[in-house]
C-alpha positions in Angstrom: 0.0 0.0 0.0 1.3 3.5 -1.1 2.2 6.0 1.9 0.2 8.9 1.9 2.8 10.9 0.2 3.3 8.8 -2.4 -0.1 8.9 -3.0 -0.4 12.2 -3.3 2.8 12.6 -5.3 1.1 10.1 -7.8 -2.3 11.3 -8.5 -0.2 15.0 -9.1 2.0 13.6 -11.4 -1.1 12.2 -13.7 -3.4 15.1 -13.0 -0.7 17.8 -14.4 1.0 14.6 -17.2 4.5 14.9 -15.7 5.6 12.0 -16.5 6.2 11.0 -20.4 5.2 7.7 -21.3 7.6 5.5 -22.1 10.2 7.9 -21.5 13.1 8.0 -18.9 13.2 11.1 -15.9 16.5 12.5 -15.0 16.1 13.1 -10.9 18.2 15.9 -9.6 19.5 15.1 -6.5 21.2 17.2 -3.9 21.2 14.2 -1.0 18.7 16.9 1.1 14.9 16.0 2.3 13.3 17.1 -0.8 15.3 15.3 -3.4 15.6 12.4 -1.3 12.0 11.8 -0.6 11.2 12.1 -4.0 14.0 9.6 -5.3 12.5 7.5 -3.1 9.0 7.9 -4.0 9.5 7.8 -7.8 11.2 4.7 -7.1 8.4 3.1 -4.9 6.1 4.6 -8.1 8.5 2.8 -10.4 9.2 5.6 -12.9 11.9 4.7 -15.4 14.3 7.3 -13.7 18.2 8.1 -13.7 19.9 10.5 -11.0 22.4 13.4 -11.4 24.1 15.0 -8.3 25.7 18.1 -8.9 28.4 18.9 -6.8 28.8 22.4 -6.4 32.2 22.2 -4.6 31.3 25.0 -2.0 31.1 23.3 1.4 34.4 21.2 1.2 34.1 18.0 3.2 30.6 18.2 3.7 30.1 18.8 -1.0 32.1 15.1 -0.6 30.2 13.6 2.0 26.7 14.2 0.2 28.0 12.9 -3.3 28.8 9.9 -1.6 25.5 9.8 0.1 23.9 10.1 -3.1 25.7 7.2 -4.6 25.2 4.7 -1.4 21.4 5.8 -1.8 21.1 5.1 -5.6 23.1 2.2 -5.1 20.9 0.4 -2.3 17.7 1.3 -4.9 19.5 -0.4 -8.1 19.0 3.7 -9.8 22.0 4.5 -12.1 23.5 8.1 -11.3 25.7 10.5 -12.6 28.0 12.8 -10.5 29.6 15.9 -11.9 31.6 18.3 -10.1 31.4 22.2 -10.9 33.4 25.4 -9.8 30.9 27.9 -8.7 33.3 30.2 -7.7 35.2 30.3 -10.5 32.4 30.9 -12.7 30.6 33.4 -10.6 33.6 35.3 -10.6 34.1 35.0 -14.5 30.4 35.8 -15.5 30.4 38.6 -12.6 27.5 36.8 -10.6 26.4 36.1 -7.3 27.0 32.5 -6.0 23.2 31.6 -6.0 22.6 32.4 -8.8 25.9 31.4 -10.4 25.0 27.7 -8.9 21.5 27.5 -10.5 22.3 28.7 -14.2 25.9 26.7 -14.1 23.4 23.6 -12.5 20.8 23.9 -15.0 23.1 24.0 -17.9 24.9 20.4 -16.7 21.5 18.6 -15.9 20.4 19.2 -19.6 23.8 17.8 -20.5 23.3 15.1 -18.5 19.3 14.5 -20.0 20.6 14.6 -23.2 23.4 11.9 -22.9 21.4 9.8 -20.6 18.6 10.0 -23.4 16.2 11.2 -20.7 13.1 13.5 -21.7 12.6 15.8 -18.5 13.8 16.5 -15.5 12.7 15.7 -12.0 13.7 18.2 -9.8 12.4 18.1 -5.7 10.3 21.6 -5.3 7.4 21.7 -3.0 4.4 24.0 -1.7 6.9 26.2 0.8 9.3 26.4 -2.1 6.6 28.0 -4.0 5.7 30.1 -1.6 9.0 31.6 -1.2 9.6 32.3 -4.3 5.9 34.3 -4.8 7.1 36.3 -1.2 10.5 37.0 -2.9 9.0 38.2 -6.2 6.7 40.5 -4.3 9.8 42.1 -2.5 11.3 42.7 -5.7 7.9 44.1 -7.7 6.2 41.6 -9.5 3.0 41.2 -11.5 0.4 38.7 -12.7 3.4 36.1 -14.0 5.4 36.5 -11.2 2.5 35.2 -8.5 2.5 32.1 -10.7 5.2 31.0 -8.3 7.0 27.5 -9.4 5.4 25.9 -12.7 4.7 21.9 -12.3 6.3 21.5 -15.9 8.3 24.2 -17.3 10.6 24.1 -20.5 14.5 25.8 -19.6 16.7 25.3 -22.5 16.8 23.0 -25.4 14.0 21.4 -25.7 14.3 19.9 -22.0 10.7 20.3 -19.8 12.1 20.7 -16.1 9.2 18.7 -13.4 8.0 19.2 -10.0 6.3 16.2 -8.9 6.5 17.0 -5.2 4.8 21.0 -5.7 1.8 19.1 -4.4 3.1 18.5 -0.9 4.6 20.7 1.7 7.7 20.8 3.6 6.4 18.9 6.7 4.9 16.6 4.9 8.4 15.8 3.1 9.5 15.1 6.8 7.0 13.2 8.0 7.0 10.5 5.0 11.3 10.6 5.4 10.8 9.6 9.2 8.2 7.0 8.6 10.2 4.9 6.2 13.3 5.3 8.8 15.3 7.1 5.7 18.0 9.8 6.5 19.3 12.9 4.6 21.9 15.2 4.6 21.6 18.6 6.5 23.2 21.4 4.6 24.4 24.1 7.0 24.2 27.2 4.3 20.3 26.3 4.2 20.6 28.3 8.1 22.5 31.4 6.4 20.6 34.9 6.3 23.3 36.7 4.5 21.1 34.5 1.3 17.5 36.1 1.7 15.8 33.4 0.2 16.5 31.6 4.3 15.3 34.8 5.5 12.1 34.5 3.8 12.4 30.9 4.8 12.8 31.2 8.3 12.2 34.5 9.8 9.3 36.1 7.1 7.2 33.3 6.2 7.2 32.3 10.4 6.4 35.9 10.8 3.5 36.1 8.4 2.0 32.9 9.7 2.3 34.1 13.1 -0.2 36.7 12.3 -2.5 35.0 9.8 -5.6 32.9 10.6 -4.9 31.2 6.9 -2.4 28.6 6.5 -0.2 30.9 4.4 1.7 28.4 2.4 -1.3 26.7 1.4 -3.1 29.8 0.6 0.0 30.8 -1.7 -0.2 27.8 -3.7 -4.0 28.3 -4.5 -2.9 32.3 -5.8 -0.2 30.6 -7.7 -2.8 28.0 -9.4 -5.5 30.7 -10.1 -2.4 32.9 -11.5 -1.0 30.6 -13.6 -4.3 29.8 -15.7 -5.5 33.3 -15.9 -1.6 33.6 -17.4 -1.9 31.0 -19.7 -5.4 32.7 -21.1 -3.0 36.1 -21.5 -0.9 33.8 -23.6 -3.2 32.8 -25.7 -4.4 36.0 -27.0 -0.9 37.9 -26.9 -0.3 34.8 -29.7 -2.7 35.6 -31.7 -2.1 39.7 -31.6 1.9 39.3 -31.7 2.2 39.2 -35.4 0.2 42.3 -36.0 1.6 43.9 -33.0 4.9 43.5 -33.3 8.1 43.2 -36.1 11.6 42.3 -35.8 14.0 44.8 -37.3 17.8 45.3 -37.8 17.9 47.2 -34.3 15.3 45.1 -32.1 11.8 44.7 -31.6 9.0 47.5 -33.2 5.8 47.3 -31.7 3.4 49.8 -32.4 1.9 51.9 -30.1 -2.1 52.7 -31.5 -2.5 48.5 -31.7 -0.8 48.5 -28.3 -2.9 50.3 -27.2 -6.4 48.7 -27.7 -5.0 45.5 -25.4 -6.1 44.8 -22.0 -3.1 46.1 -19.5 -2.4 42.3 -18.8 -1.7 41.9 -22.5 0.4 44.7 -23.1 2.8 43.8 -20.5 3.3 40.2 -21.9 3.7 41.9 -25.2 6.6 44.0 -23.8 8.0 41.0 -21.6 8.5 39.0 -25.0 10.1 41.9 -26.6 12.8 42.0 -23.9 13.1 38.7 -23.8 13.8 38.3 -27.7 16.6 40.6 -27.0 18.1 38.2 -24.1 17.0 39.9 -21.1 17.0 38.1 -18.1 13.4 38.0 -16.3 14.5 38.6 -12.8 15.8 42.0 -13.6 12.5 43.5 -14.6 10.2 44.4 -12.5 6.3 45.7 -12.6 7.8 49.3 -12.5 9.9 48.4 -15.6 6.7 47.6 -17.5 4.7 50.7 -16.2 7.7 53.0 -17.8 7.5 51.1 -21.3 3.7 51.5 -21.3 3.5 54.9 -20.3 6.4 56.4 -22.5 5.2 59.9 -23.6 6.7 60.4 -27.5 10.3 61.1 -28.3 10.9 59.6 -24.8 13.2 56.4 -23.8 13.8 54.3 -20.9 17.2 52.4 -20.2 16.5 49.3 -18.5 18.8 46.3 -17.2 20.9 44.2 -19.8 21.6 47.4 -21.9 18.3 47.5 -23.3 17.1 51.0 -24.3 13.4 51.5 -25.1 12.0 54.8 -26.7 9.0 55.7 -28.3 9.2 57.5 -31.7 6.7 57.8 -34.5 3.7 55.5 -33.2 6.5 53.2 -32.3 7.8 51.7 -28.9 11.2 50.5 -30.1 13.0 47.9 -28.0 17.4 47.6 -28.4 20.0 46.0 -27.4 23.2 47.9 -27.6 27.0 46.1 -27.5 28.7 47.1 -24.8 32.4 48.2 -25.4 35.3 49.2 -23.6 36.7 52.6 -24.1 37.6 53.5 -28.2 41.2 53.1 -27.6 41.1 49.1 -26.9 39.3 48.5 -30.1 40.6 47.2 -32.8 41.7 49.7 -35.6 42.8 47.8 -38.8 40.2 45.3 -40.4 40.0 41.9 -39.4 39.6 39.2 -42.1 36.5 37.1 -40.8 36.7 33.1 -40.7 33.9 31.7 -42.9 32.7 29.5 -41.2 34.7 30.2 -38.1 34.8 32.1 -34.8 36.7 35.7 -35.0 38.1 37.9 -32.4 37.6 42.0 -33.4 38.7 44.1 -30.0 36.1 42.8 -27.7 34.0 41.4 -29.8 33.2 37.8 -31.0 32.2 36.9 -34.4 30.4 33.9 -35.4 30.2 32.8 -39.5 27.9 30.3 -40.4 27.0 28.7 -44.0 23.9 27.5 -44.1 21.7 25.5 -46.9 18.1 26.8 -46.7 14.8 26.6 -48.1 11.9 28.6 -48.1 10.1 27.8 -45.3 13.3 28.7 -43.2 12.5 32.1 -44.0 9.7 32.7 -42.4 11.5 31.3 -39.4 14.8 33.5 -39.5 12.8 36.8 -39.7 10.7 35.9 -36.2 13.7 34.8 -34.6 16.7 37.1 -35.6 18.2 40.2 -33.5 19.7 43.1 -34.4 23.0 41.3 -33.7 22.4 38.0 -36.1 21.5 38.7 -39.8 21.8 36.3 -43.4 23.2 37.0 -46.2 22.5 35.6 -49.2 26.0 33.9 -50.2 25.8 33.9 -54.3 25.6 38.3 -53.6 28.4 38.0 -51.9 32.3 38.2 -52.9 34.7 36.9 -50.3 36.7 37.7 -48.3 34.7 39.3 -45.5 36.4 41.5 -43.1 34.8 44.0 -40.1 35.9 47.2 -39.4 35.2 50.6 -37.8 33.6 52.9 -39.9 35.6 55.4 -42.5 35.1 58.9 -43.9 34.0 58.3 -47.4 31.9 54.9 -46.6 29.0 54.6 -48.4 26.0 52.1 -48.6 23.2 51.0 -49.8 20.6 50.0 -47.1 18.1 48.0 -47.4 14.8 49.4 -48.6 16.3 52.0 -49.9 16.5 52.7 -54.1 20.4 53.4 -53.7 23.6 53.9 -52.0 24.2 56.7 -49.7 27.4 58.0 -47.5 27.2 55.9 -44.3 26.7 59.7 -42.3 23.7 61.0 -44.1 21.9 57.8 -43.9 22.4 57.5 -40.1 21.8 61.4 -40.0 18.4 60.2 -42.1 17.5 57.3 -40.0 17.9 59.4 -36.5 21.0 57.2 -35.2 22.1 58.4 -31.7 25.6 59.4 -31.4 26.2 57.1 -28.6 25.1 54.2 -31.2 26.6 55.6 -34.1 30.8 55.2 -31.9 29.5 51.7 -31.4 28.7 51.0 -34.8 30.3 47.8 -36.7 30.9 47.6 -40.5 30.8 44.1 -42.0 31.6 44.6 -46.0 32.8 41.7 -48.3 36.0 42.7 -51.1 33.2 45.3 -53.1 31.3 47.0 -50.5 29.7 47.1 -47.2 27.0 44.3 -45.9 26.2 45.5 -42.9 26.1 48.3 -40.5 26.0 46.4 -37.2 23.7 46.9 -35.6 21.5 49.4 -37.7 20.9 47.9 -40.8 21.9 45.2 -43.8 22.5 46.1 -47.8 19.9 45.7 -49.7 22.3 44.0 -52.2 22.9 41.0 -50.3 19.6 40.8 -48.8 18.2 37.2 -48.5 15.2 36.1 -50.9 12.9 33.5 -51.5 15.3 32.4 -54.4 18.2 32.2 -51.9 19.6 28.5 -51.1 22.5 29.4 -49.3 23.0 32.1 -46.8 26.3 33.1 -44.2 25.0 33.5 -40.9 26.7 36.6 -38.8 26.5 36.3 -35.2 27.9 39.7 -32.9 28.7 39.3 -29.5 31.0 41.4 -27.4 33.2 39.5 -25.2 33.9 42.6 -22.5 33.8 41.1 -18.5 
């Protein structure tokens, strides 16, 4: 007869279809209560599952001593595991992050390594209702809105394809303990979870105590219901931001154009999402945006920008809210001066900037595609326009160019004078030309003479990222 946990853990699992059929789970496992109940009760469930224990090499003796109860555990359950050891440190210091959040993204990025060689179709990680709840809390200190009070999805995709799980968000913390204690199975304690110099321990055990102290609701529970309700009244906002996206909003050369009169017309709930997948089609990270980011955006008054987190500049101009990226760049000096000869295909260095050259066969259908997908930092070119070699540069007195859209070529300074280019953008600028003229004005705008069409087959991918610390 199941426990009550496992139960419980099982009917979740098939109400919210966590677990594929016929396909295997990757279990994250720290060696902790949460992971280790639910290794155990995915066993007891007999899930076709295989376990992955990140060591984040932080705590010394204590890192070691968990790895090893990890194994011992997978061991005595016949469950193969992986171990891996990563250097948080090293790459918090590198990517200029804090620890926490240094461990998760290095973490997450292993675990889909792991899924992929494992041939494993999600992964299992141990979150539960006070997780949840902590995460809502934290969001609220930050500013949050509607998305944010989802809290923890059951089933969320991360990167490449691989849907991340949460079979245990249906039980709580004590629960957790309670099922651990009656099947006599032991864990390991981690002393950093005791730490309030991290807040989420403060929330943990000083503000969520706090708060229940003074409520006549069992807050964690109540939290979880807010973050159900949330999450479908979310999923109806995705819906209909999918089906007024296209008409709402274009990719361009420089970013993301949406315009402002169709805007608008949307319900306040829609317009936010509309901006949140603008800034996240120009890679910014969610966590740095907050409710009063989106309020600026949406209330803009004309010839007006906004610089937000992540180098992200947003300005309204012309019925237009107008959402870039910029490259960021250390001081003119430390740039390179003479041209640089671009590999093709290959990986080239230009000051501090990185240069990826792809060939690629296409067909039409791809198209479509590219054009949703591309930034104002990736553009095609259509190869047979093309005359090699290629070679980037800073721009010249004299250049000229013809851009696309345009009926001819113009000096480089009166089109950017025409266009309305910043100065700021205009010292940042890249030139990309091939032996006969320029391709691109990075990131501003492409030739029309190379521009990709639907008789293009062939097309050289140009990828621009700057590479300053």
């Amino acid at each position: 007869m199941l426990k009550k946990l496992e139960q419980k853990t099982a009917d979740f699992i098939a109400a919210e279809q966590l677990a594929p059929a016929g396909g295997k789970i990757l279990l994250a496992i720290s060696g902790g209560t949460d992971s280790t109940a639910l290794l155990h009760v995915l066993a007891v469930l007999r899930l076709d599952i295989h376990c992955a224990h990140i060591n984040h090499q932080l705590r010394t003796d204590e890192a070691q001593r968990d790895e090893n109860f990890v194994i011992e555990q997978c061991q005595k359950l016949k469950v193969p595991v992986v171990t891996m050891k990563i250097d948080v440190r090293d790459y918090a210091k590198k990517s200029k992050l804090s620890i926490e959040t240094a461990a998760r993204n290095l973490r997450i990025e292993k675990l889909v390594e792991i899924a992929k060689e494992q041939n494993c179709v999600c992964i299992a990680t141990a979150h539960h209702k006070n997780d949840n709840a902590e995460t809502i809390i934290d969001r609220l200190i930050r500013g949050t809105g509607l998305r944010g009070l989802c809290g923890i999805w059951p089933a969320k995709k991360f990167a490449d394809g691989i849907t991340f799980i949460r079979p245990l968000l249906c039980a709580t913390r004590d629960e957790i303990i309670q099922y651990l204690n009656s099947r006599n199975l032991k864990w390991c304690t981690d002393r950093t979870n005791t730490d309030f110099a991290y807040r989420r321990n403060f929330i943990r055990h000083r503000l969520l105590p706090a708060l229940q102290n003074d409520s006549q609701c069992d807050i964690v529970e109540c939290l979880a219901v807010l973050s159900k309700a949330s999450r479908g009244f979310y999923l109806m906002v995705c819906r209909t931001a999918d089906a007024v996206w296209p008409d709402i909003a274009t990719a361009n050369e420089n970013g993301i154009v949406v315009d402002y009169g169709k805007i608008a017309s949307q319900p306040a709930e829609i317009k936010i999402e509309i901006a949140r997948r603008a800034l996240a089609h120009l890679g910014c990270r969610e966590q740095d945006i907050t409710e009063r980011h989106y309020t600026g955006i949406l209330r803009l008054p004309d010839d007006a920008q906004l610089q937000l987190p992540n180098r992200i500049t947003v300005y309204r101009q012309g019925g237009k809210i107008v959402f870039e990226k910029h490259l960021k760049t250390k001081p003119a000096q430390s740039i390179a001066i003479d041209p640089v000869v671009l590999k093709v295909p290959g990986v080239t260095q230009f000051g501090p900037y990185t240069i990826n050259a792809d060939i690629i066969e296409i067909e039409q259908k791809d198209l479509a595609g590219f054009k949703k997908t591309k930034t104002n930092l990736v553009e095609w070119f259509d190869f047979e326009k093309l005359k090699l070699p290629l070679e980037v540069r800073i721009r010249k007195r004299g250049d000229k160019f013809w851009p696309l859209g345009l009926a001819g070529e113009k000096k480089v300074g009166k089109f950017l004078t025409a266009a309305k280019v910043s100065q700021s953008l205009r010292r940042r600028l890249l030139v990309v030309a091939d032996a006969d003229k320029i391709i691109w004005l990075c990131p501003v705008r492409i030739s029309e003479r190379t521009k990709v069409t639907n008789d293009t087959r062939k097309v050289i991918q140009i990828k621009i990222s700057d590479s300053v610390g």
